[in-house]
C-alpha positions in Angstrom: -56.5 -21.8 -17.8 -54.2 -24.4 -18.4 -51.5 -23.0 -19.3 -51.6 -21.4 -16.0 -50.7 -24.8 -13.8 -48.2 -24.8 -11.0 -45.5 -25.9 -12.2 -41.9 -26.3 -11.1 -38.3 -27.2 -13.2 -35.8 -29.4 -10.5 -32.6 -28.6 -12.0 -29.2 -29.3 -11.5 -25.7 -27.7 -11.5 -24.7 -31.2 -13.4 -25.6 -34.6 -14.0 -25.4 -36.5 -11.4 -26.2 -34.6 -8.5 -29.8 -36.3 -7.8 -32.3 -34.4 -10.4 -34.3 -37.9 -11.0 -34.8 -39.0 -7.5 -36.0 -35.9 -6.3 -38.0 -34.9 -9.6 -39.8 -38.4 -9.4 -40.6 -38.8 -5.7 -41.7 -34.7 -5.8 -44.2 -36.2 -8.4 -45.0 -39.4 -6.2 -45.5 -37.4 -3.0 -47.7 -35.3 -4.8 -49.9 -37.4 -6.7 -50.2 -39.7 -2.5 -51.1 -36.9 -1.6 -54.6 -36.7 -4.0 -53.2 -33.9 -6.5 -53.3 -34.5 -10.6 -49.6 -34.0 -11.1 -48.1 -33.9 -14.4 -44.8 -35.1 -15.6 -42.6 -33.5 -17.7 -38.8 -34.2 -18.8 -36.6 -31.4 -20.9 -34.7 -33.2 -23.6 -35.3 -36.4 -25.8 -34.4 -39.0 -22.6 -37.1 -41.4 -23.2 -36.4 -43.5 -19.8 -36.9 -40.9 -16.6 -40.3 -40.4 -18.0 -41.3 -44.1 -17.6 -40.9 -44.0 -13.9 -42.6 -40.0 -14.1 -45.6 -42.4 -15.1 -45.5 -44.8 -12.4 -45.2 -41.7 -10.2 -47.9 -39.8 -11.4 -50.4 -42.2 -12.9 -50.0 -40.3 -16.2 -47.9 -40.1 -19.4 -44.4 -39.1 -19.1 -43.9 -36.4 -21.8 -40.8 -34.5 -23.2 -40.5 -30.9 -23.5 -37.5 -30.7 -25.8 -36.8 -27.3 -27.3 -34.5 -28.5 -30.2 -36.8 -31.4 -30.8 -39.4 -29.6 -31.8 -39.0 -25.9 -31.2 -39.2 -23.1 -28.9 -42.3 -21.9 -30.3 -43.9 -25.5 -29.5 -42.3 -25.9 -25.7 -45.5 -24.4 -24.4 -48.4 -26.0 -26.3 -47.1 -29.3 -25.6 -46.4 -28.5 -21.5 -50.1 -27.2 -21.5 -51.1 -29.9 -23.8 -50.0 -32.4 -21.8 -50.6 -30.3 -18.0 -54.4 -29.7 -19.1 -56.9 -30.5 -15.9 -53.9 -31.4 -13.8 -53.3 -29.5 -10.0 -49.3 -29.5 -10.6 -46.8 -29.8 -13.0 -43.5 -31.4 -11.9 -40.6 -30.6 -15.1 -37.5 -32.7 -14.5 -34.4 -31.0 -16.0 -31.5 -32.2 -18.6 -27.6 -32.4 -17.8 -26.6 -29.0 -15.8 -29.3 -26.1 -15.5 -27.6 -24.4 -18.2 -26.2 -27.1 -20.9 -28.4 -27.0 -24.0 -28.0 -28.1 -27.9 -24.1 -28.0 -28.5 -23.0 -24.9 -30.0 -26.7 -23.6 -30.0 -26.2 -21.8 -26.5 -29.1 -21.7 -24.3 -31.6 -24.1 -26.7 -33.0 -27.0 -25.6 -31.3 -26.2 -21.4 -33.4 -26.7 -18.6 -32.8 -23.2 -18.1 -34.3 -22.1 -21.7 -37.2 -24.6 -21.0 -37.7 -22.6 -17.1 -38.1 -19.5 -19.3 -40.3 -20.5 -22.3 -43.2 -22.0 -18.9 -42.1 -18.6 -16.7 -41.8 -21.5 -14.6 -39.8 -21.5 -10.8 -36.9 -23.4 -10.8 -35.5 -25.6 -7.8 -31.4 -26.4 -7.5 -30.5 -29.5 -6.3 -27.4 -29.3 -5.1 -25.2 -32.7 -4.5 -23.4 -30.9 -1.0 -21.3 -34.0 0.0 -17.7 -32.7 -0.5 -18.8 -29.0 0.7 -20.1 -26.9 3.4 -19.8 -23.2 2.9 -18.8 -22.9 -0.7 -21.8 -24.3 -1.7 -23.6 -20.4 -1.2 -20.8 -19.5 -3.8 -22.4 -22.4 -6.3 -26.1 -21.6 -5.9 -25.4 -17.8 -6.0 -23.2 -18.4 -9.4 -26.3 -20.5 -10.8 -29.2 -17.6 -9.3 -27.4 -14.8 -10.9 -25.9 -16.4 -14.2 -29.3 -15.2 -16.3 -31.5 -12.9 -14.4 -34.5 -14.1 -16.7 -33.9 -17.6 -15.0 -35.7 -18.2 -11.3 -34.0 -20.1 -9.0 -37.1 -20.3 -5.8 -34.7 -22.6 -3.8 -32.7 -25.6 -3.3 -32.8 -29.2 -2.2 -29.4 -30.0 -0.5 -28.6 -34.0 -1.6 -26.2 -36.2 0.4 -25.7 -34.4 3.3 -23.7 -36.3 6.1 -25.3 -35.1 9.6 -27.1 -32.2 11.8 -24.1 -30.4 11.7 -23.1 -30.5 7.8 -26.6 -29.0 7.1 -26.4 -26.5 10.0 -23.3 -25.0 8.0 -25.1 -25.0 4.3 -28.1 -23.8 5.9 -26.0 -20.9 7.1 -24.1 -20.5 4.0 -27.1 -19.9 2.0 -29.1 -17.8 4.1 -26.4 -15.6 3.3 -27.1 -16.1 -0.6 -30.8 -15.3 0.1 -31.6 -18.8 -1.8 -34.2 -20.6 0.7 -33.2 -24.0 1.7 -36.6 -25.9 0.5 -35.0 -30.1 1.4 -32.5 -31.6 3.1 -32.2 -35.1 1.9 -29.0 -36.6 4.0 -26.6 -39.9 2.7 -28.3 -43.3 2.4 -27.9 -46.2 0.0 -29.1 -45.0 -3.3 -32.2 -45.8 -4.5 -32.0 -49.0 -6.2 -32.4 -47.9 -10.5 -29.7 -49.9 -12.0 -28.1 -48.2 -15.1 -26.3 -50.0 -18.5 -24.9 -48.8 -21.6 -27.4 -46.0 -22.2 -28.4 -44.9 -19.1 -31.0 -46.4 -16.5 -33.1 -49.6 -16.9 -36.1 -48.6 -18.2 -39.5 -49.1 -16.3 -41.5 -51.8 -18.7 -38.1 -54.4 -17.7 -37.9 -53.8 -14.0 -41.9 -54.7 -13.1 -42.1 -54.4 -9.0 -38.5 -53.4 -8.9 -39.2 -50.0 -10.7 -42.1 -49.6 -8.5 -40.3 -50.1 -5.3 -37.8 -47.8 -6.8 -40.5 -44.9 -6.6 -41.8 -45.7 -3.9 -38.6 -45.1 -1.9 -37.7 -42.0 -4.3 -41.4 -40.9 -2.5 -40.1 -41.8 1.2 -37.0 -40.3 0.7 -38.9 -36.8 -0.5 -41.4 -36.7 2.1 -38.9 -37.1 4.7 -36.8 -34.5 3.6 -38.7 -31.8 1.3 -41.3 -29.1 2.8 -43.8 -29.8 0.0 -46.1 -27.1 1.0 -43.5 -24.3 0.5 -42.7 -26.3 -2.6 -46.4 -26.5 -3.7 -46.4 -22.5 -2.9 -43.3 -22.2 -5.5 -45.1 -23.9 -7.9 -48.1 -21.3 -7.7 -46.1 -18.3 -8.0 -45.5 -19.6 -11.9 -46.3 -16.7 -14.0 -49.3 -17.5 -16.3 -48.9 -18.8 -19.9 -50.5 -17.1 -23.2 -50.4 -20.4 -25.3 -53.4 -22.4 -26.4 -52.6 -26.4 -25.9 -51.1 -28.5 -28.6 -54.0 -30.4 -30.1 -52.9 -33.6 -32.2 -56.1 -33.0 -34.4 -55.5 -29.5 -35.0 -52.1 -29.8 -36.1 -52.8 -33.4 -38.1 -55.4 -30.8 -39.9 -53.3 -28.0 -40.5 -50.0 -29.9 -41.0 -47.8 -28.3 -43.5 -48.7 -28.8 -47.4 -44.5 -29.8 -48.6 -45.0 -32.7 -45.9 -48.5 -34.2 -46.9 -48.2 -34.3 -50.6 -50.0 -37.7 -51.2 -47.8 -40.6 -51.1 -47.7 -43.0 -54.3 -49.5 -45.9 -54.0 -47.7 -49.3 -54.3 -49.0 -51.8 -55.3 -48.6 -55.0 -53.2 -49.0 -58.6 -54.5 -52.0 -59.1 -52.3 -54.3 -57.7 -50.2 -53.9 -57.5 -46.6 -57.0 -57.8 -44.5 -58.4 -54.5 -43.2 -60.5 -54.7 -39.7 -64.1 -53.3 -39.4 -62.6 -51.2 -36.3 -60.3 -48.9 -38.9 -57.2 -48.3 -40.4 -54.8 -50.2 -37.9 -51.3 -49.5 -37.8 -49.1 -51.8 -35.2 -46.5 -50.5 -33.0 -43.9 -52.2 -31.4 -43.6 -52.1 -27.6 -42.5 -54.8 -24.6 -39.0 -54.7 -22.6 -36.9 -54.9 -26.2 -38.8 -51.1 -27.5 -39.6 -48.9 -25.1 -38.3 -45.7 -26.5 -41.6 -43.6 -27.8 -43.1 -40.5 -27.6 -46.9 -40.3 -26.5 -47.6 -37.3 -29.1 -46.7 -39.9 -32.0 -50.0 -42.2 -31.1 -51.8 -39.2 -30.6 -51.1 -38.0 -34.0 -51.5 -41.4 -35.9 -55.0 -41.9 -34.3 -56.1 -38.2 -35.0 -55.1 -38.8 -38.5 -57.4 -42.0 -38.6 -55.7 -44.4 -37.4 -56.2 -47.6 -35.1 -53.4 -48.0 -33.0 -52.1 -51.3 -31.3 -49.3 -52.1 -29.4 -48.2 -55.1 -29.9 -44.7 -56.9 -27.9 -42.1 -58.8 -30.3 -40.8 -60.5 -27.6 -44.0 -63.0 -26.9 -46.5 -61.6 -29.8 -46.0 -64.1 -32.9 -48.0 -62.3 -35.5 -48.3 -58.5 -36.2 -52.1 -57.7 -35.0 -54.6 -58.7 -37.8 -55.3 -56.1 -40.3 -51.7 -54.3 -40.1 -51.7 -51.4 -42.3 -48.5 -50.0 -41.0 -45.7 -50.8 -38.5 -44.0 -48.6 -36.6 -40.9 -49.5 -34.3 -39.5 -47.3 -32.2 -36.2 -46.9 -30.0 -35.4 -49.5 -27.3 -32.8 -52.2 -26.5 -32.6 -55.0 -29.2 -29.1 -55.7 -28.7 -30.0 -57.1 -24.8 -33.1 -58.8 -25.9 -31.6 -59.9 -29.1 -31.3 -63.9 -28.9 -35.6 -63.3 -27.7 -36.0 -61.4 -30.7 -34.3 -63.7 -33.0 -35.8 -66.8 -31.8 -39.5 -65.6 -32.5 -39.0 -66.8 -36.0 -42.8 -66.4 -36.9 -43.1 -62.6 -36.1 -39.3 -61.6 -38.2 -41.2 -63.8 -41.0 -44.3 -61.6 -40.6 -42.5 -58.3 -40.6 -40.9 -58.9 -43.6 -44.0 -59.8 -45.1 -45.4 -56.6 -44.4 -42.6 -54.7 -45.4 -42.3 -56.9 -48.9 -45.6 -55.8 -49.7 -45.3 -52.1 -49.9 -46.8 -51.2 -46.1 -45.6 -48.2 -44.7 -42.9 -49.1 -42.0 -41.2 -46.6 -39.9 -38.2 -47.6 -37.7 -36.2 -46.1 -35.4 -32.4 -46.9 -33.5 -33.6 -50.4 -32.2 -36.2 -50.8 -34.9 -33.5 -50.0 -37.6 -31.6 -52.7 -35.9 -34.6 -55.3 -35.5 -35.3 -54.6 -39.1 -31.7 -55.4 -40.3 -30.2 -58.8 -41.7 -28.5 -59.9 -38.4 -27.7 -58.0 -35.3 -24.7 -59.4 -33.0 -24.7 -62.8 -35.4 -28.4 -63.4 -34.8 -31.2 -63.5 -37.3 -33.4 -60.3 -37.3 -36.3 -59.7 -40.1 -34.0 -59.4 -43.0 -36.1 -56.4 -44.6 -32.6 -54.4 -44.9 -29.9 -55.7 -46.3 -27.5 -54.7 -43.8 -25.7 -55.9 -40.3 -25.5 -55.1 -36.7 -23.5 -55.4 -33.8 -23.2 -53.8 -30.5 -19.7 -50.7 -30.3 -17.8 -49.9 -27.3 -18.1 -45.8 -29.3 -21.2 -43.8 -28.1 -23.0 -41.9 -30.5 -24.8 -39.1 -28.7 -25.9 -35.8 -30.0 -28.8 -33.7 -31.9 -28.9 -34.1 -35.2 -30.3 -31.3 -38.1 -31.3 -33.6 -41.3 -33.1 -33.2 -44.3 -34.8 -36.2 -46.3 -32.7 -37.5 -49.5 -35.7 -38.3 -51.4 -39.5 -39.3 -51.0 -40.5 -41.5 -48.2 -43.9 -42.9 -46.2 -43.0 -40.3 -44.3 -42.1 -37.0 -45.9 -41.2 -35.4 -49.2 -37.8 -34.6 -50.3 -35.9 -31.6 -49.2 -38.6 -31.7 -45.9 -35.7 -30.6 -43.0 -36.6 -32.2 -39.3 -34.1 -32.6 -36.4 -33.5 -35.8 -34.4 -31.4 -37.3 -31.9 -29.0 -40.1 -32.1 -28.1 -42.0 -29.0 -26.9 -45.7 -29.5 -24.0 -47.8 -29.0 -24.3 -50.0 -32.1 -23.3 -49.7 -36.0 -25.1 -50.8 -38.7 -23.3 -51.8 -42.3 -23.8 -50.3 -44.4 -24.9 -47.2 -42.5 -27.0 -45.9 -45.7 -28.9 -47.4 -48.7 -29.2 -46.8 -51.7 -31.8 -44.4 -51.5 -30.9 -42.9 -47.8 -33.4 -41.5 -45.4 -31.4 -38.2 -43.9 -29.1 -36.4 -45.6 -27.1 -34.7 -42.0 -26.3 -31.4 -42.1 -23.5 -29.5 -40.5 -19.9 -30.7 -39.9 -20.2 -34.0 -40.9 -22.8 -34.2 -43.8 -23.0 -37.3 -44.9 -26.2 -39.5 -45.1 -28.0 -42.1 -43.0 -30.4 -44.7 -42.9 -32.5 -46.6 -45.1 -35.7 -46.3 -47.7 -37.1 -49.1 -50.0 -40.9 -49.4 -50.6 -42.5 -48.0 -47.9 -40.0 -48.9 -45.2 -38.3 -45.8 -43.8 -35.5 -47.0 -41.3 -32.7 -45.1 -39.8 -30.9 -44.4 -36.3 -32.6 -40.6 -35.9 -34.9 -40.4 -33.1 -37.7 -38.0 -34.2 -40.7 -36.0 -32.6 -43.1 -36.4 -35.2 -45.1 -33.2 -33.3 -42.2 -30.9 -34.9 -43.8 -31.8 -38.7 -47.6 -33.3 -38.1 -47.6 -33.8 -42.1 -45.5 -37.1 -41.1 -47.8 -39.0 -39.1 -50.9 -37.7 -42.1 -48.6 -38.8 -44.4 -47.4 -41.9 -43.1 -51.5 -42.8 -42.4 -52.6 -42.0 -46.0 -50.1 -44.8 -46.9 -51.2 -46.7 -45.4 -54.5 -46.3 -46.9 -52.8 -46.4 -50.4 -50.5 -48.9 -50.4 
């Protein structure tokens, strides 16, 4: 059954302490060694799960309880586990840090739980010896419901610094499954939001896993680490199905959109309904369930890269542009005159277009003094203030992409401002301490900083396909 896969959560007592090298070259010494392994991240990160792909030969997905749900944590693990030997789950932040003021939800901890899934502790043990029995002990014991098979030890300095964890912790009765000791760090430059992502490193990224892998294998028993993983307890939940939900998606969400009328008729391809999305170094921020949903609601995707590509693909429907890094790529972005001019074609003429963060940037008059596509009357510029944090929002008023009054959470993670930050007719209304609203509809464009996992509400991606069909 697939829910039943091995699985295992690498978690952490905080950030920092080595969860992504060891997650990611657990998933590349796996995969060399000839086993299907699947990659998972808890939380809406969008960048550890690009290198989880170069790892595994699969998609990188999320597993993000806040996202999209408790109830959908499972379905979307065996979703995305299904035929696979092993499941590797890297965690968020510390084992226990979930949605601010929401107590366990959306933790690596609450994620362990909802898979019945094994949990490893890596431990960074460079300024410790024996208190570190004290640490793991606090973390085994803090929720009986939560696992903890063993630990990986990270940046230990010699023989003898490990011969005195190893003792410490035989005394906490936590196995000691890796030892990996001090070296260089694995080369994944970071910026202002985190690492570099994959699709703009190219061999470097690859080298990177490689040597997470060699790092692993030196230091990790993987067979008492694959034997962890098959002690997971087994898992009740049928998979997530993007056709299934597409066809059951809620009625509020999929009441058919109005059809505008635009001044001329865009050319449809004998393939299908195609709608373009937006990918390449500058937008690399996606989640693979959207695509999935779009093409089980009828749609033709294509990927196509503003950077180099100088017209949408022919027969554009729809656009959709995700999250990503405009602001670095932004003098590339700018200079491709034809494709701006194209987009705001598109968006003139009453096609659905949903943006995101970067793509609410891209779409926007100027960003950093540069020409963008113009389609929102609005600037934007790069902010020394990072805006972090899960967002509960409800739309203001009808969209391509929901109904009004339709409530879907998001995450906001950017270090940029647009002005105005709202249109006239806004996309979210937030909700909690600082209601206010956010973001941009006119036509069928629906823009706004809220990253969104469309799997939460499958009416959007109907909706947002039957659209593009009207419009």
């Amino acid at each position: 059954m697939t829910g039943s896969v091995p699985r295992l959560v690498v978690a952490a007592p905080s950030s920092g302490s080595g969860k992504t090298t060891v997650a990611t070259g657990l998933m590349a010494a796996f995969a060399a060694r000839g086993l299907a392994v699947s990659p998972h991240k808890v939380g809406p990160d969008y960048i550890d799960p690009g290198y989880h792909a170069l790892a595994t030969g699969r998609v990188g997905r999320n597993l993000d309880a806040y996202l999209c749900g408790p109830e959908l944590v499972g379905p979307l693990f065996a979703h995305g586990a299904r035929g696979c030997d092993l499941a590797v789950v890297e965690g968020v932040m510390g084992m226990y840090d979930g949605a601010a003021g929401e107590g366990e939800l959306a933790s690596t901890a609450h994620v362990a739980k909802l898979l019945r899934a094994p949990v490893v502790l890596v431990v960074d043990a460079s300024s410790q010896s024996r208190s570190v029995a004290a640490l793991v002990h606090g973390f085994a014991s803090w929720d009986p419901e939560v696992r903890v098979g063993g630990v990986i030890l990270n940046k230990v300095a010699s023989d003898r610094h490990e011969a005195l964890l190893r003792e410490a912790l035989d005394a906490a009765g936590v196995p000691v499954l890796g030892v990996l000791r001090r070296a260089a760090p694995v080369e994944t430059p970071s910026r202002h939001l985190g690492l570099v992502p994959v699709a703009e490193r190219g061999a470097a990224a690859v080298e990177a896993v490689e040597a997470m892998r060699a790092q692993v294998e030196r230091g990790c028993d993987l067979e008492a680490l694959l034997a962890l993983a098959r002690s997971a307890g087994a898992l009740s939940c049928a998979a997530w199905d993007a056709a299934e939900v597409v066809g059951a998606a809620r009625p509020e969400a999929l009441r058919p959109p109005e059809p505008l009328r635009p001044e001329g008729p865009r050319p449809q391809t004998p393939d299908g309904l195609r709608v373009a999305v937006a990918g390449g170094s500058a937008f690399t921020f996606s989640y693979a369930e959207h695509t999935e949903l779009l093409t089980a609601a009828g749609a033709e995707v294509v990927v196509f890269d503003p950077l180099r590509d100088e017209q949408l693909p022919v027969g554009t429907a729809g656009l959709v542009i995700g999250g990503g890094f405009p602001e670095v790529y932004a003098a590339e972005l700018s200079a491709n005159e034809p494709l701006r001019k194209a987009v705001a074609d598109l968006a003139g003429s009453g096609a659905p277009v949903a943006a995101e963060c970067a793509g609410l940037l891209y779409l926007c008059r100027e960003l950093d003094g540069l020409p963008m596509c113009g389609v929102l009357d609005a600037t934007a510029r790069m902010s020394e203030r990072l805006t972090l944090g899960y967002r509960d929002a409800v739309a203001v008023g009808d969209s391509a992409l929901a109904v009004a009054g339709t409530r879907m959470r998001g995450h906001e993670f950017h270090r940029t401002v647009v002005d105005p930050g709202a249109g006239t007719a806004p996309a979210w209304g937030v909700r909690g301490p600082e209601r206010r609203v956010e973001g941009f509809v006119q036509q069928g464009v629906h823009a706004s900083y809220l990253h969104t996992h469309w799997a939460s509400l499958p009416g959007v991606a109907r909706r947002f396909v039957e659209r593009c069909r009207t419009s």
